[in-house]
C-alpha positions as CSV (number, residue, x, y, z in Angstrom):
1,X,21.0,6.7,26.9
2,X,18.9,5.7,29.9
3,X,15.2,7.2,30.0
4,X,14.2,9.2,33.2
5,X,11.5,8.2,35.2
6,X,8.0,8.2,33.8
7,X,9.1,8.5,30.1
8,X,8.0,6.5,27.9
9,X,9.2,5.1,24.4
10,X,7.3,2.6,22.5
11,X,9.2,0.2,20.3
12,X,7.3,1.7,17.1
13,X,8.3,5.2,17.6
14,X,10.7,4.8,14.8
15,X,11.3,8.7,14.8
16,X,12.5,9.1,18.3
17,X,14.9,6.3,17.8
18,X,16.5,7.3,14.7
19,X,16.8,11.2,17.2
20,X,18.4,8.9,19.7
21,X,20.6,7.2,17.4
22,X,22.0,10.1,15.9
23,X,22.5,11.7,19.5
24,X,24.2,8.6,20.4
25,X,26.5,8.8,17.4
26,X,27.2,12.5,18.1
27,X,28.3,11.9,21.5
28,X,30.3,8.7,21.1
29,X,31.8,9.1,18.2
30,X,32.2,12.3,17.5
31,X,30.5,12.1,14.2
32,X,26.8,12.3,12.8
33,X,26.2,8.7,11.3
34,X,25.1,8.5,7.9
35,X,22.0,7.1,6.7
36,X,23.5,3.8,6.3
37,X,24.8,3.7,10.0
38,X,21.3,4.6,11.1
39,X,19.4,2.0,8.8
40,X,21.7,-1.0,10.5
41,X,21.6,0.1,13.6
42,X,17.8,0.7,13.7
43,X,17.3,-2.6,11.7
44,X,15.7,-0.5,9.1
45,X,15.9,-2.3,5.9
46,X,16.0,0.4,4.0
47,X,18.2,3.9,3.5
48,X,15.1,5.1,2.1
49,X,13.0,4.3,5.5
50,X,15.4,6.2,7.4
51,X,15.6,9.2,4.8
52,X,11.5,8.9,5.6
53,X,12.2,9.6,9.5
54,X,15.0,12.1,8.9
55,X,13.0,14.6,6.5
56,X,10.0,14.2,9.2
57,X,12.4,15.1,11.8
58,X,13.7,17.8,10.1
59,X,10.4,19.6,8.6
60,X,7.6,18.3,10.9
61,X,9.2,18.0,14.6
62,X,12.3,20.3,13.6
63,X,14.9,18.4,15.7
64,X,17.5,17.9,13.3
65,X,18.8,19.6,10.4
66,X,21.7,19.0,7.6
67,X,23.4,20.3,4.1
68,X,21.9,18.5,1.5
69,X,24.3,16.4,-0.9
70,X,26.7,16.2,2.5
71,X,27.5,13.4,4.1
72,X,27.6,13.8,8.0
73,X,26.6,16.9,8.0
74,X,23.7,15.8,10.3
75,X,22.9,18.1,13.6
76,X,20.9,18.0,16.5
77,X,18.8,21.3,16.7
78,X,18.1,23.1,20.1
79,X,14.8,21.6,19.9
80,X,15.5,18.4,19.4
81,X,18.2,18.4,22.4
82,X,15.6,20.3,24.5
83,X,13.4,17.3,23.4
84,X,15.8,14.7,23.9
85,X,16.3,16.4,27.6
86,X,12.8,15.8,28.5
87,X,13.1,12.2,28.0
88,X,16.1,11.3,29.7
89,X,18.5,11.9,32.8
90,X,21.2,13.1,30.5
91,X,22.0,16.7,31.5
92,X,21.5,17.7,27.5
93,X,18.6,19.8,28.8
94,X,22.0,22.3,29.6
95,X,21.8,23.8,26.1
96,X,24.9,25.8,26.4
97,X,27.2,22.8,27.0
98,X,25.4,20.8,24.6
99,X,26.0,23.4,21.4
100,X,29.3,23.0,21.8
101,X,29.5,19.3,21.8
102,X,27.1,18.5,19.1
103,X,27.6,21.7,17.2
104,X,23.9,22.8,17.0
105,X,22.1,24.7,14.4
């Protein structure tokens, strides 16, 4: 996912990356990843590091949202896409297009 002009994204914004990563995984995949994914793909040493970022994600910024006790049940809300639209040249700002791809809550 390429950033648009202007945008920023510093290195230590864990949050924004684990939002990306999950996007990512959404979009290539097919699939939400699972904690696990996220923690080696992030370099995150631990599940409970990401779990951190996820819950902040989900109560504080209200970007993602999933059934707890499920695996890959994770989902990009309209928010978070809208959010994720504001950062790069993706066309995920098209909100209609992008609930049926990445099933949105």
């Amino acid at each position: 996912m390429a950033l648009a002009p202007g945008a920023s994204m510093r290195p230590r914004d864990t949050r924004l990356r684990v939002l990306v990563a999950v996007y990512t995984s959404i979009t290539t995949r097919g699939v939400p990843p699972t904690i696990a994914e996220l923690a080696v793909e992030l370099g995150i040493c631990s599940k409970n590091g990401v779990a951190y970022h996820l819950v902040a994600l989900r109560d504080e910024d209200e970007f993602v949202t999933w059934e707890p006790g499920k695996q890959r049940t994770l989902r990009l809300t309209e928010r978070g896409i809208a959010h994720l639209g504001k950062l790069t040249e993706d066309p995920i700002s098209r909100l209609a297009e992008a609930r049926s791809v990445l099933r949105v809550a």
